[in-house]
N, C-alpha and C positions, 0 to 999 in steps of 0.2 A: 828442694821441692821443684814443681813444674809448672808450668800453666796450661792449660785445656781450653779448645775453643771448638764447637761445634756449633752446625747447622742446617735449615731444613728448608727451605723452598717451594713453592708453585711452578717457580720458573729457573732456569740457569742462570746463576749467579757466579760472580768472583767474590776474593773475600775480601778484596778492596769495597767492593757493592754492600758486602755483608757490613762490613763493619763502619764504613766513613771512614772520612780522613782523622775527626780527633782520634777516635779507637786503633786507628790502625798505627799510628804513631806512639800512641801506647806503648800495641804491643809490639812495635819497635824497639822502645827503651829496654821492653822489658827481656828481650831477646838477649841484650847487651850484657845484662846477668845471668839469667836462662840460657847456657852458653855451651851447653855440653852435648850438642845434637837438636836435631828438628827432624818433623816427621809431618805427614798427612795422610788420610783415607778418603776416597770419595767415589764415589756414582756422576758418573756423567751423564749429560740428556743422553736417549737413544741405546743407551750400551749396558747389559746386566752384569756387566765385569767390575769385581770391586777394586781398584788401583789402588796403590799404597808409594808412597818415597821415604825411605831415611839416609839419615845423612850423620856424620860425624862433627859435621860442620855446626857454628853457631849460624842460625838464620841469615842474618846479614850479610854473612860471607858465603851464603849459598845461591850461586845463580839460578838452581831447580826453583828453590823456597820462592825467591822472588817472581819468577816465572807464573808460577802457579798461584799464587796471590794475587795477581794484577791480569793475566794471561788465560786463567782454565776457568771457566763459568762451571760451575755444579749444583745439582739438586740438594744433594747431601754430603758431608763430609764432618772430618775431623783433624785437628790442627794440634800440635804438641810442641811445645819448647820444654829441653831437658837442663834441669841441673841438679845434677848427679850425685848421689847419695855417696860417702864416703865410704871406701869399699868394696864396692861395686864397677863395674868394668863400665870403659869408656869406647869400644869397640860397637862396629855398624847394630850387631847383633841383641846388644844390650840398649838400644836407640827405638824406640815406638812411633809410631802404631806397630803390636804384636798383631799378624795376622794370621789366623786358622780356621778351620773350620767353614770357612764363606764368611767369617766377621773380621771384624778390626776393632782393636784396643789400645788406649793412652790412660794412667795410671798418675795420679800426683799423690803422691805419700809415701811412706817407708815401713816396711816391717821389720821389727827387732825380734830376737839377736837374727843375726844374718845368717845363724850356725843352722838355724832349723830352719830355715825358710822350705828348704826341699820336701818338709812336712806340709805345705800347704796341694803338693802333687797329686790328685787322683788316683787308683790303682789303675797300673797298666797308661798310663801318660808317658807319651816320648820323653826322651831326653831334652830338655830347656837346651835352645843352640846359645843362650847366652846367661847371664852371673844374676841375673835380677830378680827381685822378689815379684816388680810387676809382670814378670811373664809367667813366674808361678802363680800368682792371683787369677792371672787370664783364663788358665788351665784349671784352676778348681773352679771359675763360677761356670768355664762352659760344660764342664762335666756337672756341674748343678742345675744348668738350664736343660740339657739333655733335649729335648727332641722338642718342649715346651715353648711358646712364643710369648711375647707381649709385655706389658711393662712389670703385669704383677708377677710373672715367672722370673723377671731380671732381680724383681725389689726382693721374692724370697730367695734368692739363687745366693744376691750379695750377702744377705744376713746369715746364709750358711757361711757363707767364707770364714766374716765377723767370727759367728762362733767355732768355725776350726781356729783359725788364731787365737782365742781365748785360750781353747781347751787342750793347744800347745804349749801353752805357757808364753804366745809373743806378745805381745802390744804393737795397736798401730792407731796413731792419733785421723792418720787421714786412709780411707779408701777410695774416694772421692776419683771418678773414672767416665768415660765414653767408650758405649759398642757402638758402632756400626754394624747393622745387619742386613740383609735385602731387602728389606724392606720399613725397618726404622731406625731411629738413631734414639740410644736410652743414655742419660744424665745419671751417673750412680752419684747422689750427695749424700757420702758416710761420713761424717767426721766429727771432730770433738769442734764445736764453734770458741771455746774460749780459747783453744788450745795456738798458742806462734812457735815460727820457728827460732831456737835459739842457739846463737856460736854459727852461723852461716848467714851469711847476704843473701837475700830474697827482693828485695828493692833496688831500685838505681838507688846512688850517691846520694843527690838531689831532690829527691820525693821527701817536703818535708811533712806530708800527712801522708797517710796510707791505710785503705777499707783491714779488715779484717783477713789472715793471709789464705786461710781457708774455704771461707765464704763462696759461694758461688752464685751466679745472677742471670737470670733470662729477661731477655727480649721478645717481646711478639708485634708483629706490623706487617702489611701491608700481603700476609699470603709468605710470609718470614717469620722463622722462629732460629731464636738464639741462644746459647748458652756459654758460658765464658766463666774464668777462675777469676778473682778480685785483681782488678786494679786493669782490664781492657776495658767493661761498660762502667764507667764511672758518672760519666755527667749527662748521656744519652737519656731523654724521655721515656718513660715507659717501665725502665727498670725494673724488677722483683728481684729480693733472695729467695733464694730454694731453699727449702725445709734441712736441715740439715740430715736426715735421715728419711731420704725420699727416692724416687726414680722420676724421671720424666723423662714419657715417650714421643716422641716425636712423628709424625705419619711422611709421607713419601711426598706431599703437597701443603707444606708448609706448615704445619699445624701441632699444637700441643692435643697428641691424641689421648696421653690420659698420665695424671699425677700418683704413684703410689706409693703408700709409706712404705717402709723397712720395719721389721718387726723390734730390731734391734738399736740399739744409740751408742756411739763412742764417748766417753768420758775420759777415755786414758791419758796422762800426762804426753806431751810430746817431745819425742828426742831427736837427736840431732840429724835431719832427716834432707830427701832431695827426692 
């Protein structure tokens, strides 16, 4: 599985700013497991270009990572630590944010069997430059959002996905994802809430309690809005879970610009998943 970190601004921020020192430590540790790639997306003040980095690296060992953490102040972005679904390739290519289209996409969950995943493909979609189910998810919901904006085109876009996976015959406990688009940043919260992961490490060693692995949690303060996978905003004021079958859109100035459900809920048992 992975961890997701996104956020929204008034003003140029780094995500040392964004997060403080206990969360950013956090998601230190949590790197140290989440170890099979890093990635970002962001909008910088002044410049309509959307930047993207991946790396092969685990964060810690990536001079860019750290750079850009402590170094590149942004309006909007998006932050990815991978670990890697078994099966599934460990090359630049298979490493997120997946960018197309003018957006940017990070993915935590797995689809089974891996045999069909090329079933989640639009008619007439490129060829996937890499082995992953999330860049074939990326490529059905933007062929679902089509030319449509906003958060309620993203929440039905996801639940079509939802149900082409069904009606392939896969199963996936989590869909749980960030877009970035020119103009907002959407929180996809799909998943089964009871569902953990089992037969793989998702925690440090040491963590002897731990939130729910699915879970996800927003922040809002001060002209800042935040969204994070369990276990970065844990003891930080303010806290909320997200619905578990929601969107939250985020506007270009900081702000939860609107909450919306998914038509759909996951319930599926979860397998052994990255």
């Amino acid at each position: 599985m992975c961890r997701l970190l996104g956020w929204s601004s008034d003003r140029p921020v780094t995500v040392a700013e964004v997060l403080g020192a206990p969360a950013l430590d956090r998601l230190r540790e949590l790197a140290a497991v989440h170890a099979h790639g890093c990635g970002m997306a962001w909008y910088a003040e002044g410049d309509d270009r959307l930047h993207a980095h991946r790396s092969t690296l685990a964060a810690g060992d990536d001079g860019d990572f750290e750079q850009f953490v402590h170094e590149a102040p942004t309006r909007r972005g998006l932050l990815h630590l991978r670990l890697a679904t078994p099966g599934l390739g460990l090359d630049v290519t298979d490493t997120h944010p997946f960018v197309a289209g003018g957006m940017a996409f990070a993915h935590n969950g797995a689809i089974f069997p891996q045999d069909k995943i090329d079933l989640l493909l639009p008619p007439g979609a490129a060829e996937p430059e890499g082995s992953t189910d999330s860049e074939r998810y990326f490529a059905r919901l933007r062929s679902n959002i089509g030319r449509k904006e906003g958060g309620a085109a993203v929440a039905r876009a996801a639940g079509r996905v939802l149900s082409r996976v069904r009606w392939h015959g896969m199963s996936a406990a989590s869909l749980n994802a960030l877009l970035l688009t020119p103009r907002e940043l959407h929180l996809i919260s799909l998943h089964d809430p009871e569902a953990e992961p089992a037969e793989v490490q998702v925690w440090p060693a040491d963590y002897a309690t731990h939130p729910p692995y699915l879970d996800l949690s927003m922040l809002q303060r001060d002209g800042l809005s935040v969204v994070a996978s369990s276990g970065i905003l844990r003891e930080e004021t303010g806290v909320s879970r997200v619905d578990a079958a929601s969107v939250v859109t985020m506007d270009d100035h900081g702000g939860v610009a609107r909450v919306s459900q998914i038509p759909q809920r996951i319930t599926a048992p979860l397998r052994q998943s990255a």
